[in-house]
KOLTOR-382672 format. One record per residue (C-alpha): y, x, z; residue in one letter. Coordinates in steps of 0.2 Angstrom, whole numbers, padded with zeros to 4 digits. Example, Ala and Ser with C-alpha at 12.3 -4.5 7.8 and 13.67 -1.06 7.14 Angstrom:
! residues 2
{py -0022	px 0062	pz 0039	vexpa A}
{py -0005	px 0068	pz 0036	vexpa S}
END
This chain:
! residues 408
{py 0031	px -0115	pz -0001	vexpa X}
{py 0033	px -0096	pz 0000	vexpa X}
{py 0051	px -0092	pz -0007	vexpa X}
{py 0041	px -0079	pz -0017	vexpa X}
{py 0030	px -0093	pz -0025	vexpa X}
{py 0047	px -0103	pz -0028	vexpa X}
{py 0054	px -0088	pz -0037	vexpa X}
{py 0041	px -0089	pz -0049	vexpa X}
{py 0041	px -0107	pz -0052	vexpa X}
{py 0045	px -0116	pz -0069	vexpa X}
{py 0053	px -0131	pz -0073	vexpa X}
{py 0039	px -0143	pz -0080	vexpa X}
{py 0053	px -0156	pz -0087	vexpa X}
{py 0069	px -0159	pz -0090	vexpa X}
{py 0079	px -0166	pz -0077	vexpa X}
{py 0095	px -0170	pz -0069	vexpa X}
{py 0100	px -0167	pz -0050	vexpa X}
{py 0114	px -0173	pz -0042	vexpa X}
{py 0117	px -0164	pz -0027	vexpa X}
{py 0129	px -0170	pz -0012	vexpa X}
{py 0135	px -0157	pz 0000	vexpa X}
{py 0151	px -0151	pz 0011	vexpa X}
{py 0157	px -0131	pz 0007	vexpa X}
{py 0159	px -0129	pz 0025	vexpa X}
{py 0159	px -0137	pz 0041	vexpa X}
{py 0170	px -0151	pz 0045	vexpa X}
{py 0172	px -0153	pz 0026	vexpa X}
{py 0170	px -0168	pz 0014	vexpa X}
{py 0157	px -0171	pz 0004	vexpa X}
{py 0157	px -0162	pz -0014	vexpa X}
{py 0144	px -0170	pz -0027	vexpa X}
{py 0138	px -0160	pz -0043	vexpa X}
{py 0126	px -0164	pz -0055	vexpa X}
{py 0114	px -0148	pz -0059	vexpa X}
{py 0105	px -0149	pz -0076	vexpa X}
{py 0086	px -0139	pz -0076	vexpa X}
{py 0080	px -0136	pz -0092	vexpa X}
{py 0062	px -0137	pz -0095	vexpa X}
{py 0054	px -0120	pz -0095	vexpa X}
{py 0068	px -0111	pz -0086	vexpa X}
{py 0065	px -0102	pz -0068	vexpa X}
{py 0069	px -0112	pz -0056	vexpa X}
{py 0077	px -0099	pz -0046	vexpa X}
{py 0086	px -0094	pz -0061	vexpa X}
{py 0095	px -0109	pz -0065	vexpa X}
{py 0099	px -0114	pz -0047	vexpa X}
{py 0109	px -0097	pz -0046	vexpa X}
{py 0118	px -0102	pz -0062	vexpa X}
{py 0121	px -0119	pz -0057	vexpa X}
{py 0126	px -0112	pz -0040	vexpa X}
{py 0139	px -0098	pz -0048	vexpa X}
{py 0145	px -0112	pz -0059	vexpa X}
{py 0150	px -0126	pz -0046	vexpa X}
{py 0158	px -0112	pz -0037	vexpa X}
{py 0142	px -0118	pz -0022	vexpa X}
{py 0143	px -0106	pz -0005	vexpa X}
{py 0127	px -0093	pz -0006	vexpa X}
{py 0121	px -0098	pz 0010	vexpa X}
{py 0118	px -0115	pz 0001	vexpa X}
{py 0107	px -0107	pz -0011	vexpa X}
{py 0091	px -0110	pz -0003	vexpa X}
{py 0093	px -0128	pz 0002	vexpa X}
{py 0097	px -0133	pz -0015	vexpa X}
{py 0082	px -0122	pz -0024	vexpa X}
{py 0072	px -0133	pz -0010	vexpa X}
{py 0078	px -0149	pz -0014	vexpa X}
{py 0075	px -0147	pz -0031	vexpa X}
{py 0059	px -0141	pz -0029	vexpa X}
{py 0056	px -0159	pz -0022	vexpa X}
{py 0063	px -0169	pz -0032	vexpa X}
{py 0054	px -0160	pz -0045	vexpa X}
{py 0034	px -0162	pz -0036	vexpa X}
{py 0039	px -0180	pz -0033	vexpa X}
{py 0045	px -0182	pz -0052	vexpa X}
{py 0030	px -0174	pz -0056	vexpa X}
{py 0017	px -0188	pz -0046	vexpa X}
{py 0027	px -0200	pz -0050	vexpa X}
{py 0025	px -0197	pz -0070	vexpa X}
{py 0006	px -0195	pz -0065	vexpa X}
{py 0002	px -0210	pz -0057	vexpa X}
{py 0012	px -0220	pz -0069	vexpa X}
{py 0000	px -0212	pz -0082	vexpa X}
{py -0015	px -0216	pz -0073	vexpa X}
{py -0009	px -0236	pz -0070	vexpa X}
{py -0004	px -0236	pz -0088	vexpa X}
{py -0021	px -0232	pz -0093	vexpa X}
{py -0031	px -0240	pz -0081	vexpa X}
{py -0020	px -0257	pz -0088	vexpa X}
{py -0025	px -0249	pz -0105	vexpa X}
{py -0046	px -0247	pz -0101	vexpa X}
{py -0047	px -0264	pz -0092	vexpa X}
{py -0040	px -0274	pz -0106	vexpa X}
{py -0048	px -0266	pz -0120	vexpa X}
{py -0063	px -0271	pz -0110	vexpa X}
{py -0059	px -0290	pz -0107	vexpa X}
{py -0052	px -0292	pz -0126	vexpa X}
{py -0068	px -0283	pz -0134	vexpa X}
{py -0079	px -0298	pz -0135	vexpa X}
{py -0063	px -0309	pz -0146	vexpa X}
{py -0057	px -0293	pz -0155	vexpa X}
{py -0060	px -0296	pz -0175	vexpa X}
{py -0062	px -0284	pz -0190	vexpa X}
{py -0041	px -0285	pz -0194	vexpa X}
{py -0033	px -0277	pz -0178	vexpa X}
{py -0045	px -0262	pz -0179	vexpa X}
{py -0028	px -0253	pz -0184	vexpa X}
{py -0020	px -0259	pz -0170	vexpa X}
{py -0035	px -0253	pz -0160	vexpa X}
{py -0034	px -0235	pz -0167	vexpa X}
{py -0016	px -0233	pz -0162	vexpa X}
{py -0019	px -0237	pz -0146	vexpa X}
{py -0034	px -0226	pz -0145	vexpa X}
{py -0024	px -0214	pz -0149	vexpa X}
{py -0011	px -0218	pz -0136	vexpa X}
{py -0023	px -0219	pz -0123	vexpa X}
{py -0029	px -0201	pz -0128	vexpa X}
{py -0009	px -0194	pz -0128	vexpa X}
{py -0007	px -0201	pz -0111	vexpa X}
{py -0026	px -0193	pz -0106	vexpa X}
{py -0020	px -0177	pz -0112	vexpa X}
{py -0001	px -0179	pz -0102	vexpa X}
{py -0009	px -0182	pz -0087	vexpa X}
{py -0022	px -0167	pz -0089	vexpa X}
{py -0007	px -0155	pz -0094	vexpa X}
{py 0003	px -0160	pz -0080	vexpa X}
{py -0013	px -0161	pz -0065	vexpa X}
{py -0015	px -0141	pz -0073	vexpa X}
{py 0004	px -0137	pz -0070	vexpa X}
{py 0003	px -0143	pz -0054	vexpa X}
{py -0012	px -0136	pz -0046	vexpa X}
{py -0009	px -0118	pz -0056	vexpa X}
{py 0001	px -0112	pz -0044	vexpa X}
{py -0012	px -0114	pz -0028	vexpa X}
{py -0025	px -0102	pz -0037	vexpa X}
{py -0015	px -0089	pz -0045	vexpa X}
{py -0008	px -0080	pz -0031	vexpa X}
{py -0009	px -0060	pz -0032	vexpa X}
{py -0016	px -0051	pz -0019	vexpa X}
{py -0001	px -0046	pz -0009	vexpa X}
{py 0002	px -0063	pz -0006	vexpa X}
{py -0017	px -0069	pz -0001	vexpa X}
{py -0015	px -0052	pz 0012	vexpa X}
{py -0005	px -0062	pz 0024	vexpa X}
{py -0018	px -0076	pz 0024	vexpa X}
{py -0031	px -0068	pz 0026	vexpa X}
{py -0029	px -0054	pz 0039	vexpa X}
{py -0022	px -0069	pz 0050	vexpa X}
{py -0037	px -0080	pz 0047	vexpa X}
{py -0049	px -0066	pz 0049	vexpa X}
{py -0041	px -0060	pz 0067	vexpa X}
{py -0041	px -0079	pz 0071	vexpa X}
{py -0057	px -0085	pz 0065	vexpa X}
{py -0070	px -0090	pz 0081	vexpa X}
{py -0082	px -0075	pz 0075	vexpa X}
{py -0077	px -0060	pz 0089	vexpa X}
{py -0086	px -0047	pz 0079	vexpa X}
{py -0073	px -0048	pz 0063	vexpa X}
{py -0061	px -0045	pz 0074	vexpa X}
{py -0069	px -0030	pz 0082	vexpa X}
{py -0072	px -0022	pz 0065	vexpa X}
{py -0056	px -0024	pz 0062	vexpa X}
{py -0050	px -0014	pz 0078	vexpa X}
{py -0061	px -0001	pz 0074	vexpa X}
{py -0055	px 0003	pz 0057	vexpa X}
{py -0037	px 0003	pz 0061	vexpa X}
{py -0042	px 0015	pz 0077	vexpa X}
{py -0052	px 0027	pz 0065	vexpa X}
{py -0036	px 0029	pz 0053	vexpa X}
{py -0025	px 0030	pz 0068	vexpa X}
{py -0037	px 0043	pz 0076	vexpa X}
{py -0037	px 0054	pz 0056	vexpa X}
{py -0019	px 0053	pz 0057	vexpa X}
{py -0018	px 0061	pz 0074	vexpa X}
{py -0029	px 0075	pz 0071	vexpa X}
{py -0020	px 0079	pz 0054	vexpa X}
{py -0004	px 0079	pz 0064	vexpa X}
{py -0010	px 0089	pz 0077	vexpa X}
{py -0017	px 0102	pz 0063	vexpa X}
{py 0001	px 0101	pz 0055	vexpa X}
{py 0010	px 0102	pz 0073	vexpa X}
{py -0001	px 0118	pz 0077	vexpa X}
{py 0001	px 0131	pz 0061	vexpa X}
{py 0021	px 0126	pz 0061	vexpa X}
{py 0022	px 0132	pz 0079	vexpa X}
{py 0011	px 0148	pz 0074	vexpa X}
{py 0024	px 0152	pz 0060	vexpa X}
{py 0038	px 0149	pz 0071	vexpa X}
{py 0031	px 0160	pz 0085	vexpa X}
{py 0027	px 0176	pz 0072	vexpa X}
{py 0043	px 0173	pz 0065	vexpa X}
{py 0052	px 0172	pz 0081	vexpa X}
{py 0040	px 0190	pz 0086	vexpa X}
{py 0047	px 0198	pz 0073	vexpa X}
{py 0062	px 0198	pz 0080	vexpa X}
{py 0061	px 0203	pz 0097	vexpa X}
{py 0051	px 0218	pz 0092	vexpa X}
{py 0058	px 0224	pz 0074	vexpa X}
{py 0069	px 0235	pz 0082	vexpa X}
{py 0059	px 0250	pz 0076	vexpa X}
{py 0055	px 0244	pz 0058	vexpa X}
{py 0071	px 0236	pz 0051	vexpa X}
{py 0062	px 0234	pz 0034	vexpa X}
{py 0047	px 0223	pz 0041	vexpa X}
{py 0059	px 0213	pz 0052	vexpa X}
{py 0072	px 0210	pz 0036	vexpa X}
{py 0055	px 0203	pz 0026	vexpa X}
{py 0052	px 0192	pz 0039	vexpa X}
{py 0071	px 0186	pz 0042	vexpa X}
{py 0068	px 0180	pz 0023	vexpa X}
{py 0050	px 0174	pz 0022	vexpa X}
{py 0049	px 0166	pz 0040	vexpa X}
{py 0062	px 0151	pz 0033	vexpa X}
{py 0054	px 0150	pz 0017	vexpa X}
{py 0034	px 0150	pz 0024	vexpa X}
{py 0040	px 0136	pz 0038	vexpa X}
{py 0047	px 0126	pz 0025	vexpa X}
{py 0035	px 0127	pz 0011	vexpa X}
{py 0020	px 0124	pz 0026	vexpa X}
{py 0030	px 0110	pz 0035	vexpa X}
{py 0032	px 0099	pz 0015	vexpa X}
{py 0011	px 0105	pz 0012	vexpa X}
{py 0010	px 0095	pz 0027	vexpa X}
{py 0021	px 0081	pz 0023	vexpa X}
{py 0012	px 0078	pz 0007	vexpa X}
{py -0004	px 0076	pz 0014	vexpa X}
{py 0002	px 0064	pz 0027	vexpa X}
{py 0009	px 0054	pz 0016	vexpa X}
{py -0008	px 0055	pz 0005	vexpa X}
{py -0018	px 0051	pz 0018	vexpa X}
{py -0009	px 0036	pz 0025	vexpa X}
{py -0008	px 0028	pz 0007	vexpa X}
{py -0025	px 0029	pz 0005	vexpa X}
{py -0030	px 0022	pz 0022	vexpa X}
{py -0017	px 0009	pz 0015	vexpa X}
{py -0024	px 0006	pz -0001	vexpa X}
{py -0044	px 0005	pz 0010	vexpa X}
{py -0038	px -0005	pz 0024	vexpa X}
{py -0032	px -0020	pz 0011	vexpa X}
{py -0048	px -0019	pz 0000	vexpa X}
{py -0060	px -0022	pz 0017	vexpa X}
{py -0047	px -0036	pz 0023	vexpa X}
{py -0046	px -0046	pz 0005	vexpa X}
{py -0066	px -0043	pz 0003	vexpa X}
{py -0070	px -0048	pz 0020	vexpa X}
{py -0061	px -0063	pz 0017	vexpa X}
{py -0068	px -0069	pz 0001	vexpa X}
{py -0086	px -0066	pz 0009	vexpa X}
{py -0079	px -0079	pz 0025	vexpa X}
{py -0075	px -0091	pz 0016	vexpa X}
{py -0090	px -0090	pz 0006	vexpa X}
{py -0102	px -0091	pz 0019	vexpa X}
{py -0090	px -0106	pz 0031	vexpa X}
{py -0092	px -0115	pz 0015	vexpa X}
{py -0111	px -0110	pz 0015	vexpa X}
{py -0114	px -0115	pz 0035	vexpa X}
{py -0102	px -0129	pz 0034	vexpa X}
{py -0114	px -0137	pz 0018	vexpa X}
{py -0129	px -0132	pz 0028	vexpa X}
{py -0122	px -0142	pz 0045	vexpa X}
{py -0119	px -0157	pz 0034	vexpa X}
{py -0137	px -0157	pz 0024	vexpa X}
{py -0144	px -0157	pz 0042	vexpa X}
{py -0150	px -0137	pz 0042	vexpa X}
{py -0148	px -0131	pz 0057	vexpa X}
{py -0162	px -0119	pz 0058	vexpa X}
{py -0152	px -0104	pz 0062	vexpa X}
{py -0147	px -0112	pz 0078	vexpa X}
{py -0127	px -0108	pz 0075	vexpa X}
{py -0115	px -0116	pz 0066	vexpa X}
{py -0106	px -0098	pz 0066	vexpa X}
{py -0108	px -0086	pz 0051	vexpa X}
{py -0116	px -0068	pz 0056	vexpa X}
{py -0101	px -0057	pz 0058	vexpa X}
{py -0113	px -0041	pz 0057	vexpa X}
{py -0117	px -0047	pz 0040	vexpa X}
{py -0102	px -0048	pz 0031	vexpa X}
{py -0095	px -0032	pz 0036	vexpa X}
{py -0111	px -0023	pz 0030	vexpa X}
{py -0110	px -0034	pz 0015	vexpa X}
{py -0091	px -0030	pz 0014	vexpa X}
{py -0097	px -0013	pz 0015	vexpa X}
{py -0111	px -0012	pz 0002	vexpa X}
{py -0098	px -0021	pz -0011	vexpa X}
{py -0085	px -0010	pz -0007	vexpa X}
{py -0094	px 0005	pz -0010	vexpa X}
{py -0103	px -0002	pz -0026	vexpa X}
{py -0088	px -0005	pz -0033	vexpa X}
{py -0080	px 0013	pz -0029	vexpa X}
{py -0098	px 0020	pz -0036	vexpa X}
{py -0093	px 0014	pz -0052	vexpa X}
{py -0076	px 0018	pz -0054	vexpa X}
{py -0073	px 0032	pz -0041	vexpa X}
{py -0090	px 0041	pz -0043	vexpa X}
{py -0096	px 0041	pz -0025	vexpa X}
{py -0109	px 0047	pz -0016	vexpa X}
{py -0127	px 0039	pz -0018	vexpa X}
{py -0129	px 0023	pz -0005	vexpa X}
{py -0142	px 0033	pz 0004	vexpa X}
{py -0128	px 0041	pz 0010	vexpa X}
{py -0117	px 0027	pz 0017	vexpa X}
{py -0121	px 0017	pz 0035	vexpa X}
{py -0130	px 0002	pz 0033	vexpa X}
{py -0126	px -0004	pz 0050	vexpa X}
{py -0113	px -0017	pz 0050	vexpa X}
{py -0100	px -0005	pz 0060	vexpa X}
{py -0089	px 0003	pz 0050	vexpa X}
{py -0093	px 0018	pz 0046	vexpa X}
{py -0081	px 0032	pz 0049	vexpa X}
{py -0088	px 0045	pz 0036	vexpa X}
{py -0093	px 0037	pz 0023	vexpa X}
{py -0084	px 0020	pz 0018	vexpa X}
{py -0068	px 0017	pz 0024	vexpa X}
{py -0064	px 0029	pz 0036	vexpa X}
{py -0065	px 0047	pz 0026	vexpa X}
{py -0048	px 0046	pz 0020	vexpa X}
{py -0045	px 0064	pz 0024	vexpa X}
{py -0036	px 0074	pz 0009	vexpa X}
{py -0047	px 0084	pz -0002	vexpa X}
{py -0038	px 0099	pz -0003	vexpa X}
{py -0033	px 0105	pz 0016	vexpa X}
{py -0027	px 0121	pz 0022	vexpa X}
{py -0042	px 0129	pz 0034	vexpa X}
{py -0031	px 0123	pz 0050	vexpa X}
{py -0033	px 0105	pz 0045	vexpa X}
{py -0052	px 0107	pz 0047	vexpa X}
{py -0054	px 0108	pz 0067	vexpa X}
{py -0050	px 0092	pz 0075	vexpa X}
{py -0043	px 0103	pz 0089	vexpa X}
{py -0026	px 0111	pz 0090	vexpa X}
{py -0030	px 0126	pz 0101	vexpa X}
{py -0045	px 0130	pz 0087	vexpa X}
{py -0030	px 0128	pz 0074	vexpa X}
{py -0021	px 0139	pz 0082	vexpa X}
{py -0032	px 0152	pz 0086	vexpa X}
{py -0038	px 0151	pz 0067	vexpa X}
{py -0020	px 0152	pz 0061	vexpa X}
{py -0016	px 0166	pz 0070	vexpa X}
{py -0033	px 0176	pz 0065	vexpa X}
{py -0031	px 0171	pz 0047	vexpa X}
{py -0011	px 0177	pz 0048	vexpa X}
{py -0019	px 0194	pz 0056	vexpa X}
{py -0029	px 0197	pz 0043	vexpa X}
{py -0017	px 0196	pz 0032	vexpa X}
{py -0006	px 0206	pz 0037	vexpa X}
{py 0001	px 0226	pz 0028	vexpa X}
{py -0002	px 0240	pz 0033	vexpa X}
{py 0018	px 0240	pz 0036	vexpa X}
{py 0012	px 0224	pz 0048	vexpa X}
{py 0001	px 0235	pz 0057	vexpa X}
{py 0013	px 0248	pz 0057	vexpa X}
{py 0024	px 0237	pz 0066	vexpa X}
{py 0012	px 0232	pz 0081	vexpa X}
{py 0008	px 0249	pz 0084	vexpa X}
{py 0026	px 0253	pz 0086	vexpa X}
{py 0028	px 0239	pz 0099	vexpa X}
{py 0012	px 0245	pz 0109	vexpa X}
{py 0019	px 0264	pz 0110	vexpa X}
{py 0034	px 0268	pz 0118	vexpa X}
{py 0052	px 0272	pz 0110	vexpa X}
{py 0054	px 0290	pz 0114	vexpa X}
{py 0070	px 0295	pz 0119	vexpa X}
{py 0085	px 0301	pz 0106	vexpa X}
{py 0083	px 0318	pz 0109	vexpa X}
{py 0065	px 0320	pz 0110	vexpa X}
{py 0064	px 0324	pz 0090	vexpa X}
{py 0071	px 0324	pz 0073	vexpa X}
{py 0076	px 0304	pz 0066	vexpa X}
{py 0064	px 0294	pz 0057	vexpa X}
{py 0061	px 0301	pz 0040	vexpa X}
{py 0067	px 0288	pz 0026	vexpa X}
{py 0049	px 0276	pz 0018	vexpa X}
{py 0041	px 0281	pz 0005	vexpa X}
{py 0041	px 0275	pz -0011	vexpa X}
{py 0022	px 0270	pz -0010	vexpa X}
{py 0028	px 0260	pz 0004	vexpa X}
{py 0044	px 0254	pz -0003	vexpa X}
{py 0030	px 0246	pz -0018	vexpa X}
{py 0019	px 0238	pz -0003	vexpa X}
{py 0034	px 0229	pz 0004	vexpa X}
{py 0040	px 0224	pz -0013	vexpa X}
{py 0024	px 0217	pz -0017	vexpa X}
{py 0023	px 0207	pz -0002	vexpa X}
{py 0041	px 0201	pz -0002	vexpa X}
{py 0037	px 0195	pz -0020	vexpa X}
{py 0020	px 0187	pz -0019	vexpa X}
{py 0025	px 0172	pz -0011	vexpa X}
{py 0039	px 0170	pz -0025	vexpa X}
{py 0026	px 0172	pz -0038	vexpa X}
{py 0014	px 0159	pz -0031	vexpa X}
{py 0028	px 0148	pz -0032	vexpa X}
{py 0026	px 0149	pz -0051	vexpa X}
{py 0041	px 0162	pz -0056	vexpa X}
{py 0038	px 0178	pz -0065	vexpa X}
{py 0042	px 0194	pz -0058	vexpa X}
{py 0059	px 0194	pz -0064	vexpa X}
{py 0065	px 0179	pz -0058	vexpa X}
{py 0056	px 0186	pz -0042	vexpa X}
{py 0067	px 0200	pz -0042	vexpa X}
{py 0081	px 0193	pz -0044	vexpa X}
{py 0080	px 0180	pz -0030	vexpa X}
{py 0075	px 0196	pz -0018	vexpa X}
{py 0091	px 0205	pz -0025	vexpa X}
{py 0100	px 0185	pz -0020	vexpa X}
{py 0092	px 0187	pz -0003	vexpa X}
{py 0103	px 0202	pz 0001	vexpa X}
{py 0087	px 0215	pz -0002	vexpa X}
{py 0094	px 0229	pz -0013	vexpa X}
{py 0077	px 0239	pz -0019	vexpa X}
END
């Protein structure tokens, strides 16, 4: 049994285990007697039996799977002997009927009564038993059914499958890419601003301070949305397998009754694999319809491929910075430099006009007349409009520019 099962396993009865082992190699055998309580964890009164006996750990698991048997065949064994008990009890009550008289009806009612308590036994213990084949969550039935569903003879399941788990990788790709592409184009103007700032040492300070905090507030935007996305392809990718699942076994039961009864009109003894993933499909996005509102069903694929855009593949984060939205990273580029462009001061411009004119020589003029205070306003604004996007007020703002070694 899976150790997780074991974990969760109760102790039906009270009993008794007298375990022989030796503490180490080479060693004679030590013998302890373990009492489980009924109702206790199994695992839990193992380890406390284990810490009590001083037992190595590595001896843990042998003992919890010892007395796991001993326990099932306890547990047969008090179940058989019901059923031979009253199965004794049915067959003479049916050979004395005919010579029983009116004064050992009382006698007859106790032992109705007994047959009922021993009916009711052996029902309480068949349900403890069997419970724990059908309450299994679903991170446990995952295992089993991605294995039986790559294995199973049907090609096209496992086709499906492929094709899913390329569309997500290919979404993470193309988000990386996207991420890859504005980070290089911040670290390229940042590292611009530096090679030609000579002329403006304001506009190269703003950048020595902003470039750092832009990369880093881009590179966890980023991050986030990665994350976000892969979650949800994670969250998807087990809903298709589990629901694909339950609709194989549905229909091998379906073509396994039908090649019994003789109907083989379908001329396969195979399920249709194209079926149940569009089936898988339309339940899928039925049930997201009702709790998610999705789009209308006139709106999802209703071919038995899965569908990249509208049932498990769109997995792409709602909110996405305009980079995200070309799958290609020279478009990304391109759009992050022009967007950054666009955005730029008039102190920006300044800058590139600057580099594009020559630096005259010393003695050509008079030096560079100190900015303006129009201008010093501009670069102020600019230098705190990140900061106050970030949620602080002006103040705080201030204060952090005054931090960052800028003295207005």
């Amino acid at each position: 049994m899976d150790p997780r099962m074991m974990a969760l396993e109760k102790v039906p009865h009270a009993i008794d285990v007298r375990f022989s082992f030796a503490p180490y190699p080479n060693a004679d055998l030590r013998a302890i007697t373990v009492h489980l309580p009924e109702g206790a964890l199994l695992l839990d009164a193992i380890r406390q039996a284990r810490s009590e006996h001083h037992v190595p750990v590595y001896l843990e698991h042998a003992l919890l799977s010892t007395a796991q048997t001993l326990i099932h065949t306890s547990r047969r064994t008090i179940v058989d002997e019901d059923t031979k008990h009253i199965n004794a009890i049915v067959f003479a009550k049916n050979n004395a009927h005919s010579d029983q008289s009116h004064g050992t009806q009382n006698g007859t009612l106790s032992e109705q009564d007994r047959e009922q308590d021993l009916q009711r036994s052996m029902i309480t213990n068949y349900r403890n038993y069997t419970a724990q084949f059908y309450t299994q969550p679903d991170e446990n039935l995952f295992p089993e059914a991605y294995h039986t569903l790559v294995h199973s003879p049907i090609p096209f399941l496992f086709d499906a499958i492929l094709d899913l788990e390329r569309e997500y990788a290919r979404e993470v790709d193309a988000l990386l890419s996207a991420r890859d592409a504005e980070l290089n184009g911040i670290q390229t103007k940042y590292a611009s601003s530096f090679l030609f700032g000579g002329l403006a040492a304001g506009i190269r300070d703003y950048h020595c301070w902003s470039g750092p905090l832009r990369m880093e507030v881009a590179q966890a935007t980023w991050n986030s949305q990665v994350d976000d996305l892969q979650s949800a392809q994670r969250l998807k990718y087990q809903e298709f397998i589990l629901e694909l699942y339950t609709l194989y076994k549905r229909r091998q039961l379906q073509v396994d009754h039908g090649v019994q009864s003789g109907d083989t009109s379908n001329g396969t003894a195979l399920p249709d694999g194209k079926y149940m993933v569009a089936e898988a499909m339309r339940t899928i996005g039925a049930r997201r319809s009702n709790t998610d509102s999705m789009p209308p069903p006139e709106q999802r694929s209703p071919s038995g491929q899965p569908s990249d855009e509208n049932n498990l593949g769109s997995t792409q984060p709602t909110q996405q910075p305009p980079s995200s939205q070309s799958p290609k990273a020279e478009d990304v580029a391109s759009q992050s430099s022009s967007q950054e462009q666009t955005e730029q001061s008039p102190a920006d411009t300044a800058t590139v006009a600057a580099v594009v004119i020559q630096e005259p020589p010393p003695t050509a003029g008079p030096p560079p007349k100190p900015p303006r205070r129009e201008e010093q306003d501009v670069e102020l604004n600019k230098l705190m409009k990140p900061i106050l996007e970030m949620g602080f007020n002006v103040e705080q703002a201030k204060g952090a520019l005054i931090i960052a070694n800028r003295n207005f």
